[in-house]
Legacy VTK file of the C-alpha trace (Angstrom):
# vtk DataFile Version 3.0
C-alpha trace
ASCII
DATASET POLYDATA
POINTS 528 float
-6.247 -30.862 2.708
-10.047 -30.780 3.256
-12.340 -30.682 0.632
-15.035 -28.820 -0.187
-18.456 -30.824 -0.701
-18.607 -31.971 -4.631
-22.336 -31.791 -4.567
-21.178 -27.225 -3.769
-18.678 -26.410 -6.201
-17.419 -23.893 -8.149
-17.870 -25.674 -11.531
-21.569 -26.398 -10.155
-22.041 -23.037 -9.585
-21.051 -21.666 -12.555
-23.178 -24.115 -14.855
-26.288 -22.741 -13.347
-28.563 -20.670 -15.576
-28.393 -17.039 -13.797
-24.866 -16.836 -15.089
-24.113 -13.493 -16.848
-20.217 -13.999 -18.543
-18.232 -11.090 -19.964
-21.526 -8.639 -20.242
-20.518 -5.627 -22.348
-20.180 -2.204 -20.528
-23.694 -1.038 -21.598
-25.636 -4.416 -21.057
-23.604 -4.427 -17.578
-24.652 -0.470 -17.002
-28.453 -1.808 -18.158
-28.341 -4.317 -15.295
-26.940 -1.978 -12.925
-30.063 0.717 -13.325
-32.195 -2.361 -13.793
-31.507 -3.677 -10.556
-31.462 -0.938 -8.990
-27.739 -0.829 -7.600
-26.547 2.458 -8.962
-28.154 5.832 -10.597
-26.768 7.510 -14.366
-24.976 10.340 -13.199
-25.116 13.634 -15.954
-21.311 12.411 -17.090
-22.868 8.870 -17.691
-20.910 7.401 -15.290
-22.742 4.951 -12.845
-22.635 5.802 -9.475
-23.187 3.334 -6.720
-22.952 3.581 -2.958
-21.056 0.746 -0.282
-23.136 1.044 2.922
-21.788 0.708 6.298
-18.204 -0.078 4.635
-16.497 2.996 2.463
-12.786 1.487 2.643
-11.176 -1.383 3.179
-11.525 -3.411 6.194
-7.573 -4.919 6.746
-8.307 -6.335 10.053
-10.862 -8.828 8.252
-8.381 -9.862 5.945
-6.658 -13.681 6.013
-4.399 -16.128 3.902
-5.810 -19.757 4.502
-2.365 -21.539 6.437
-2.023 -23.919 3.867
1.365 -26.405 3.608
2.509 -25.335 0.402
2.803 -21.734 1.317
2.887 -21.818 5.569
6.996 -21.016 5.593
6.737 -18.494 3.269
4.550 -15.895 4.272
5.082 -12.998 6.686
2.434 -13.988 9.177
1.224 -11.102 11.504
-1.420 -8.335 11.752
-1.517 -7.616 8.213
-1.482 -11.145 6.686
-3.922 -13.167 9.428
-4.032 -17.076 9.184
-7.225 -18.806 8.820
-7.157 -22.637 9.184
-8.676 -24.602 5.977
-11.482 -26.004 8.086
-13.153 -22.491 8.647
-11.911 -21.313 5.231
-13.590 -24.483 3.399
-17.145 -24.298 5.577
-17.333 -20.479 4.557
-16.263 -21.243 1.148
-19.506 -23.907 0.867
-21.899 -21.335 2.485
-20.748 -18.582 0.492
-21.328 -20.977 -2.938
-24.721 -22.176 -1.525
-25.908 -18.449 -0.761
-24.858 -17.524 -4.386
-26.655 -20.467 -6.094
-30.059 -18.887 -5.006
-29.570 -15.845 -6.465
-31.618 -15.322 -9.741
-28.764 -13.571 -11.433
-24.894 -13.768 -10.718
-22.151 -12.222 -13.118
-18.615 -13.188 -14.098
-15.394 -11.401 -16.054
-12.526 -13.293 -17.343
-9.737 -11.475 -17.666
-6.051 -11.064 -17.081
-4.121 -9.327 -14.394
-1.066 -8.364 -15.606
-0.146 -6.541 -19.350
2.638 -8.543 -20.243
1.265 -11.781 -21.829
4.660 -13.387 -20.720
3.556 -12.649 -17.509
-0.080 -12.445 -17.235
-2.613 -14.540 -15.039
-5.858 -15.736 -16.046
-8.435 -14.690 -13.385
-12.362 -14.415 -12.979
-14.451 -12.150 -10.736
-17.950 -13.852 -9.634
-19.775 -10.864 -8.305
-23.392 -10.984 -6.698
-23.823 -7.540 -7.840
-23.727 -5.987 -11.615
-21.782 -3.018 -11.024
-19.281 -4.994 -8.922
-18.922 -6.645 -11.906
-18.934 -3.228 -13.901
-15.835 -2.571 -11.875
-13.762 -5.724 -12.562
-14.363 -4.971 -16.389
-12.828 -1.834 -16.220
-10.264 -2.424 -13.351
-8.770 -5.808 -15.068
-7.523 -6.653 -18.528
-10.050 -7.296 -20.801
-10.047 -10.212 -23.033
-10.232 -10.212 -26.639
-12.253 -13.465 -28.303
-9.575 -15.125 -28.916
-8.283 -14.788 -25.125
-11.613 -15.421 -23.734
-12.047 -18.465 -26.034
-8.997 -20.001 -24.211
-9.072 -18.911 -21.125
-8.639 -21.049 -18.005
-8.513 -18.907 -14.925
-5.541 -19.236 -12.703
-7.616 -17.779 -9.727
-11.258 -16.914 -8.963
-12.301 -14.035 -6.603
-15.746 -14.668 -5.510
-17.488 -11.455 -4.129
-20.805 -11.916 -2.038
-21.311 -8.548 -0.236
-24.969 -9.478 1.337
-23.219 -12.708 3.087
-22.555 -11.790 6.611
-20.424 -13.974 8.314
-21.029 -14.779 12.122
-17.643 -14.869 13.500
-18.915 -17.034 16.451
-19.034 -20.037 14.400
-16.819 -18.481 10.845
-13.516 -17.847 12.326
-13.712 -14.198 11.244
-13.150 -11.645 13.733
-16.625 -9.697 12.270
-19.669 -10.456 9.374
-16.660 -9.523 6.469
-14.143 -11.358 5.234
-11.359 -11.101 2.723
-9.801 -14.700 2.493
-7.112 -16.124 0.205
-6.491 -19.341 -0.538
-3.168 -20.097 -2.549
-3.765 -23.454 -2.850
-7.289 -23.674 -4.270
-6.653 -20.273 -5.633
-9.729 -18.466 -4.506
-10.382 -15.511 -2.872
-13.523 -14.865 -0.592
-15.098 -11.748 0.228
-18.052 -11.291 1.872
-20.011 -8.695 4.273
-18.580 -5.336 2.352
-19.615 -3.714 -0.773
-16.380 -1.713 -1.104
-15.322 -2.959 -4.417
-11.588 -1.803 -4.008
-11.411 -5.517 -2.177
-11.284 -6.986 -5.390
-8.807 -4.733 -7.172
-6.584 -5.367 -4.064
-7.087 -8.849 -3.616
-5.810 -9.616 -7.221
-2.689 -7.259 -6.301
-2.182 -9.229 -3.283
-2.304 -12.409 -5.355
0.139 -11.231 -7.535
2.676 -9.996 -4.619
2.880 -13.514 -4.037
3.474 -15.297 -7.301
5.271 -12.267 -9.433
8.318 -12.656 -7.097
8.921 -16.227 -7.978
9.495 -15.310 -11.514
11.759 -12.906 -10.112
9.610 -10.039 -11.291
9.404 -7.296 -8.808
5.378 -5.915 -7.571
5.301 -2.936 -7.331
2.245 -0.432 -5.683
2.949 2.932 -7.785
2.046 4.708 -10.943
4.221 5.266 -13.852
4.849 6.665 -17.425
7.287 7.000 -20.472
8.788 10.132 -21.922
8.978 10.727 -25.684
12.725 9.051 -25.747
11.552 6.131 -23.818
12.669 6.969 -20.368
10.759 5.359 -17.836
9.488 6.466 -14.518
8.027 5.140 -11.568
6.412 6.756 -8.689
5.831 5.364 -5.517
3.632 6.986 -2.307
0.660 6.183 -0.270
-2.846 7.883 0.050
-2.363 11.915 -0.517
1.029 12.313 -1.647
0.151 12.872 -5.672
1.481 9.784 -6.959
-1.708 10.042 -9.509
-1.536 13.529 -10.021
2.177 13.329 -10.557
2.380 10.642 -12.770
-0.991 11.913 -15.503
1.670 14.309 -17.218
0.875 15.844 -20.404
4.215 15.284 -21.715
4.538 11.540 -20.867
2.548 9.034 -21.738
0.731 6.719 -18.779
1.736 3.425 -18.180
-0.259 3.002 -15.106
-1.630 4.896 -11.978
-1.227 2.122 -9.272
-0.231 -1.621 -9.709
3.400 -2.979 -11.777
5.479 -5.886 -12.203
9.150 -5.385 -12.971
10.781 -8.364 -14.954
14.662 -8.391 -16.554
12.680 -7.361 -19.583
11.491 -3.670 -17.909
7.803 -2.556 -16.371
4.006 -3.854 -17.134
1.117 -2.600 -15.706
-0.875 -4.813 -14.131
-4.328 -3.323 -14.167
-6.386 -2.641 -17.092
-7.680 0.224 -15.757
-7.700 3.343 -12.699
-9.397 3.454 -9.789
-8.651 7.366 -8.775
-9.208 9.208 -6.000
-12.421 11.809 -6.323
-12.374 14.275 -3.294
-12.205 17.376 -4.287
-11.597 16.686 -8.336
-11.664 19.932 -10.575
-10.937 19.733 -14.447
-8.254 22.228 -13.565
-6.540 20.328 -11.143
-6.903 16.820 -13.098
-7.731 17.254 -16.314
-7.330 13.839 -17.143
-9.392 11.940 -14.392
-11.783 14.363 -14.164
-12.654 13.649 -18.719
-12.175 9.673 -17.411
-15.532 9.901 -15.462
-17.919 9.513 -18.721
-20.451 6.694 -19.902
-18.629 3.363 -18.641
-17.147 4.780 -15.533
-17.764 3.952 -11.716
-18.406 6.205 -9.493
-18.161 5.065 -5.660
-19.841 6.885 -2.741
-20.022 10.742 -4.328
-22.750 12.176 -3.464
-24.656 13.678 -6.246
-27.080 16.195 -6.867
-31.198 14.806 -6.845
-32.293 16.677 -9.895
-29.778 16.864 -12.053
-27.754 13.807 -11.163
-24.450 16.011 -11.668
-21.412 14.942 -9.252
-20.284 16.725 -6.520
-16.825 16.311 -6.160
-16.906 18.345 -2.921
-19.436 16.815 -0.599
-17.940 14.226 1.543
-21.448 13.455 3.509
-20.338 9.160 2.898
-16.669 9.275 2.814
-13.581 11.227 1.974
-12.639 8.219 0.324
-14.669 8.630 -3.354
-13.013 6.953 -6.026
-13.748 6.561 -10.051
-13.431 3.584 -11.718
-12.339 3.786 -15.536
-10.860 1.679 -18.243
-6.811 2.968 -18.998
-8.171 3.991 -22.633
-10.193 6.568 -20.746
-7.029 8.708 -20.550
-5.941 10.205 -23.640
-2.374 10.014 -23.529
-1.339 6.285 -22.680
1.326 3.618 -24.017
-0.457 0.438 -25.049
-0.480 -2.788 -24.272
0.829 -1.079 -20.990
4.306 -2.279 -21.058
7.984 -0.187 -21.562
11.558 -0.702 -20.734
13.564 -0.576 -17.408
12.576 2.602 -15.326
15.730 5.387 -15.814
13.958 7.164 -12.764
12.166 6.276 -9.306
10.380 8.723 -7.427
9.392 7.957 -4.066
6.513 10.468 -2.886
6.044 11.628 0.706
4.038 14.342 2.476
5.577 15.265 5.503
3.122 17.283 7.573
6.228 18.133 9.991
7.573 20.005 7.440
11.359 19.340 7.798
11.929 16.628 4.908
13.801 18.306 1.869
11.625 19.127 -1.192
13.538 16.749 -3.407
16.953 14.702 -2.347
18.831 12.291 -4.391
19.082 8.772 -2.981
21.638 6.144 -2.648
20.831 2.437 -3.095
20.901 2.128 0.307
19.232 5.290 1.278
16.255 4.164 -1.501
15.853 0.986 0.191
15.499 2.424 3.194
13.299 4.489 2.343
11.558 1.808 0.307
11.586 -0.386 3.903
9.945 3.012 5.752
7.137 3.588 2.911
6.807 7.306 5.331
3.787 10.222 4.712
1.863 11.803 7.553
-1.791 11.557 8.570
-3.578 14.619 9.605
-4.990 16.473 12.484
-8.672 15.768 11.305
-8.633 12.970 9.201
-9.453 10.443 11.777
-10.771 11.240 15.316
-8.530 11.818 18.316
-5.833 12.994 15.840
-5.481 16.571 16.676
-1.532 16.800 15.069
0.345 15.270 12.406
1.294 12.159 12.434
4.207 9.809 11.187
2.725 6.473 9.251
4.782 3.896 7.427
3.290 1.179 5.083
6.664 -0.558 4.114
7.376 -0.731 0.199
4.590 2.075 0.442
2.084 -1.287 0.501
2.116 -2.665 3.579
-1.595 -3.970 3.738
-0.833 -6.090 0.136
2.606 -8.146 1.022
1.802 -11.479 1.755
6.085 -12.254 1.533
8.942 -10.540 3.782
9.230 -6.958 3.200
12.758 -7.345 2.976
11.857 -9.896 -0.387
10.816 -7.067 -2.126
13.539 -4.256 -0.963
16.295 -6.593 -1.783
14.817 -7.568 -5.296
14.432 -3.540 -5.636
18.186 -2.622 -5.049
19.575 -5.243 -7.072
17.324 -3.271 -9.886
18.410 -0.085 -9.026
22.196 -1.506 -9.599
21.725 -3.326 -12.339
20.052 -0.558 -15.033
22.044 2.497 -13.083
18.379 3.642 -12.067
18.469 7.296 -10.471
16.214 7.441 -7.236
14.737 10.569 -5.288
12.691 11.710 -2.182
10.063 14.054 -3.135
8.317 15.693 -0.472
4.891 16.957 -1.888
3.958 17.880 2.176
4.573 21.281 4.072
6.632 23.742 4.336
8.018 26.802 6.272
6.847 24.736 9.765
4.688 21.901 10.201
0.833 21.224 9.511
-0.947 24.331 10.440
1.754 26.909 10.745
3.807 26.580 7.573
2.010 26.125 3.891
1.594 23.256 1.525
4.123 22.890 -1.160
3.429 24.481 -4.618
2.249 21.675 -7.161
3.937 23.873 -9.502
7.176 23.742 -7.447
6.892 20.246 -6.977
6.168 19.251 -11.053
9.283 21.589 -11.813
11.362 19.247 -9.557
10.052 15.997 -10.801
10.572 17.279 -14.299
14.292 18.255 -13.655
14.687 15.037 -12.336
13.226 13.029 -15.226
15.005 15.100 -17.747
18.364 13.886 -16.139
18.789 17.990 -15.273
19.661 16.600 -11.346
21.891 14.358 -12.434
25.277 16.405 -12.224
23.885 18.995 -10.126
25.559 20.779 -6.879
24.090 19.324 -3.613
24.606 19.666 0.360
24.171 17.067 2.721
21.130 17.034 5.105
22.189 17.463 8.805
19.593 15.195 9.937
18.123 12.715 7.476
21.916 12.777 5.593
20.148 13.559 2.500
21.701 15.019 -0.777
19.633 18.244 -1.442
20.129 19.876 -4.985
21.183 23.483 -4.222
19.713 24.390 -7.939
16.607 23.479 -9.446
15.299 25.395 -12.371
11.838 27.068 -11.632
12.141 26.639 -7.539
13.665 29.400 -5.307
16.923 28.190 -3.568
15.395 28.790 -0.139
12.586 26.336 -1.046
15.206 23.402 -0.922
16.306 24.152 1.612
13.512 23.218 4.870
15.652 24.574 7.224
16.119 28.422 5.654
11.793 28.531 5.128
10.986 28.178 8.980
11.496 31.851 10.693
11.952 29.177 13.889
15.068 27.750 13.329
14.821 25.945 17.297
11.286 24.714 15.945
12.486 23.492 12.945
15.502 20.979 14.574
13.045 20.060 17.453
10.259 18.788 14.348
13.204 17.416 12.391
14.804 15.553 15.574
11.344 14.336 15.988
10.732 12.754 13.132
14.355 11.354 12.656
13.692 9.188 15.700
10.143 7.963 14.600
12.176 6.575 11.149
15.045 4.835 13.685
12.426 3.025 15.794
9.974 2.211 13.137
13.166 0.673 11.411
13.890 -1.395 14.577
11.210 -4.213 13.252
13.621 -4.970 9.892
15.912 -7.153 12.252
17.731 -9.208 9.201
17.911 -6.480 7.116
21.806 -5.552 6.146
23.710 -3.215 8.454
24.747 -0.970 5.649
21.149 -0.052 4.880
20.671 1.409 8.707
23.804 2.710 8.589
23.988 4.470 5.194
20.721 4.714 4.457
18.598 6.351 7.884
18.410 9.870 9.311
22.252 10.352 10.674
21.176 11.187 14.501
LINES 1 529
528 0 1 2 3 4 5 6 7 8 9 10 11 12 13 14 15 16 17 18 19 20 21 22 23 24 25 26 27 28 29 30 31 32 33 34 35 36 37 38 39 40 41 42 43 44 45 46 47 48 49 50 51 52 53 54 55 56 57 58 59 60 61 62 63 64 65 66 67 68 69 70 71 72 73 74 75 76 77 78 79 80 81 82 83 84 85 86 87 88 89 90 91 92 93 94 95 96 97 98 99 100 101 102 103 104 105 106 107 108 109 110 111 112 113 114 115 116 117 118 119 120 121 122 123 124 125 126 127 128 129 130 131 132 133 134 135 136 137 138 139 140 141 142 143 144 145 146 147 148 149 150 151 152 153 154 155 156 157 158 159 160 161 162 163 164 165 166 167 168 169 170 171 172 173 174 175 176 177 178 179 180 181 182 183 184 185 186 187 188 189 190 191 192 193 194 195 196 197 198 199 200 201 202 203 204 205 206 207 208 209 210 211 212 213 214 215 216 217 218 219 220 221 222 223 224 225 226 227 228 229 230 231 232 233 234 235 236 237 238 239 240 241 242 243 244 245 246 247 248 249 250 251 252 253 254 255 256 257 258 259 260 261 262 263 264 265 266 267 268 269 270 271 272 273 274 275 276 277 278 279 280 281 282 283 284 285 286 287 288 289 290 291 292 293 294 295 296 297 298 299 300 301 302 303 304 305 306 307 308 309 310 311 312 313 314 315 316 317 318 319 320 321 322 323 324 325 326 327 328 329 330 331 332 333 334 335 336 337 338 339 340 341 342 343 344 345 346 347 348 349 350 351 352 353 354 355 356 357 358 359 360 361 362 363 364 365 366 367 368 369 370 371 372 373 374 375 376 377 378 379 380 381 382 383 384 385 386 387 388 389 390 391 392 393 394 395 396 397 398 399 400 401 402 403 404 405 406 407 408 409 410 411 412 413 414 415 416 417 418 419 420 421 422 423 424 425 426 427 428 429 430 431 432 433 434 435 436 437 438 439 440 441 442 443 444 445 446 447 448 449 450 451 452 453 454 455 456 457 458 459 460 461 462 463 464 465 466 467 468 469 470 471 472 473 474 475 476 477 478 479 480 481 482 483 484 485 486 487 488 489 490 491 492 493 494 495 496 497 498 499 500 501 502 503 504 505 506 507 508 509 510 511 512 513 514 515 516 517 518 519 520 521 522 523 524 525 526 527
């Protein structure tokens, strides 16, 4: 393997005197409004802004194709080889831009809750409230951990290095690179902090599974007897707003491992969606966003610095960053037992998925496999219908392994603690996008609660004549005819045309699992 220059190392660059380690939130928030990065919003929350890049950028994103790990990861679009030449001249130019800056700043931390389990990590960020973020995204140290701490990977964040792609082996000026063997991660070119929160989860897909702990990319909380429950779905589909239940307590809103010993959060914090956030809607996130907090590309208002939740002039993609301990009602350290209960979250814009259906092991790892929701006519241009997506294990863009790594690990879980799975669709209703109506949240929290409460367990069902899903014919505080997509569309024709539609776009989607086993298509897919 190549090495990088002694003379530009990490261990030079982080003896220099513009280091800033482990700031406290308010010295961190000082440096933030000192150097101009970010404004004090009227809930004390710092708000910042990401320039040209207000998401992710996946196509920028590589694994260095390193010996050690070449055979073992699932090389293609999403996880992009880099050869360790280009990956170790970057990594020198990134360190040597960084060692002229008059003030750099680092967090040591953990990534995972479980101690058992944990890994040491620390965030070198050009900016403060990049650094802001990693404090409240990550585990915090006490003084004891930070006394012995000896990180187990660095991520290195310098947004104002562009990268020429002529010369960097990049495919544009940003870059998201991972190296397993010198266990770094590079990003440069973006201010989007979510590249750091992901880059650690993407880190972790890798390594958790060799302890045989399962990664998992969903929220999930505890009932007052214990019971555990996970919910998995992408962008949209409520997994936050589903799992922040007053009656449970929160284990976690996005990021778990799953070891023989039951579920730990791996975050020490929340990084929630903001578009349109009411008190009403989200009590809990919206209280979050106070002194300490991060708030990322909303738009707020000139005189009296109050947020508007509303105005999507940057992005529809505004997020707050918060510290767990923001939310009231939490377990901690974030750890519990073995879920009883999975949910798996979709919103079908077609309109023809049941509201809830119990799942099989092999209908769960399908639909584990499929990771299904629907973009919309209007979120991106030339998208003037709904549309079928499907991020597999509902995390596509964070699986450095085999997808099928993950959904085998998951059904041997599933048998082995008798876990109960089922397809909620949060989505439409009565037709598709734009002729039928969204589904009641309150419809939608009465099925999730029946299912959590074990009331589903027992419970009359029919068989789906096109997806071959168990529907509950009874669910306390729904209408029967709600359950039932079929009997809400006054189109009946319409309705198997839509559902016919979608069945096929789950077969040939499912056409790129070649090795998977032949009782998952066959027992778990739409039946025609």
């Amino acid at each position: 393997m190549n090495s990088v220059d002694t003379s530009i190392n990490l261990n030079g660059l982080l003896s220099g005197q513009n280091i800033y380690t482990n700031l406290s939130v308010s010295q961190l928030v000082e440096k933030v409004l000192s150097r101009n990065e970010g404004e004090l919003t009227s809930t004390g929350a710092v708000r910042a802004t990401t320039g040209k890049y207000t998401g992710r950028s996946p196509k920028d994103k590589f694994i260095v194709e390193e010996a050690s790990i070449k055979d073992k990861i699932a090389w293609g679009t999403v996880n992009q080889p880099i050869s360790e030449e280009a990956f170790n001249r970057l990594y020198k130019k990134v360190l040597t831009y960084l060692m002229e800056k008059n003030e750099l700043f680092v967090f040591k931390g953990f990534a995972g809750a479980d101690e058992k389990h944990r890994l040491p990590i620390q965030v070198i960020n050009e900016y403060a409230w990049h650094n802001l973020f990693a404090h409240q995204l990550f585990i915090r140290p006490t003084q004891k951990d930070l006394a012995a701490h000896e990180s187990g990977f660095t991520v290195i964040s310098a947004p104002n290095f562009k990268a020429d792609p002529n010369v960097d082996g990049t495919k544009s000026e940003t870059f998201i690179i991972i190296s397993f063997e010198q266990k770094i991660v590079l990003i440069g070119g973006t201010e989007y902090a979510g590249e750091i929160k992901k880059s650690v989860f993407s880190i972790m897909n890798y390594l958790l599974p060799e302890s045989n702990i399962l990664p998992m990319h969903c929220s999930a909380n505890v009932g007052a007897e214990g019971d555990v429950a996970l919910f998995f779905g992408l962008s949209g589909t409520g997994k936050t707003t589903l799992s922040a239940d007053a009656n449970r307590r929160l284990i976690g809103d996005d990021e778990h491992g799953w070891s023989n010993s039951g579920i730990f959060n791996i975050e020490g914090g929340c990084y929630a969606k903001c578009i349109n956030l009411t008190r009403e809607k989200e009590p809990q996130i919206f209280d979050a966003i106070r002194f300490g907090s991060v708030l990322e590309n909303v738009m707020i208002d000139d005189q009296t610095r109050a947020p508007n939740f509303d105005d999507t002039s940057l992005t529809e993609n505004t997020r707050a960053a918060y510290p767990i301990q923001a939310i009231d009602n939490i377990i901690e350290p974030s750890i519990a037992g073995n879920p009883n209960t999975i949910i798996f979250l979709t919103a079908d814009a077609f309109g023809v998925l049941p509201p809830i259906s119990k799942l099989t092991k092999e209908q769960a790892m399908y639909h584990f496999l499929s990771g299904y929701t629907s973009k919309l006519a209007g979120t991106e241009r030339g998208i003037t219908s709904p549309q079928a997506t499907f991020s597999t294990c509902f995390g596509s863009p964070f699986l450095p392994l085999p997808a099928t790594v993950y959904a085998e690990m998951l059904g041997k879980k599933i048998d082995e603690h008798y876990v109960q799975v089922f397809l909620v669709n949060t989505g439409w209703t009565g037709g598709e996008y734009g002729v039928g109506s969204r589904m009641k949240l309150s419809y939608t929290r009465a099925m999730v609660q029946a299912a959590l409460e074990g009331e589903l367990s027992n419970v009359e069902t029919a068989k789906d004549g096109t997806f071959g899903l168990e529907v509950p014919l009874h669910v306390p505080g729904v209408p029967d005819e709600v359950l039932q997509p079929e009997q809400t569309w006054t189109d009946k024709e319409a309705y198997h045309m839509k559902a016919t539609e979608l069945a096929a776009k789950f077969i040939e989607n499912f056409k790129k699992f070649s090795n998977v086993n032949e009782d998952i298509v066959s027992l778990g897919g739409p039946t025609k």
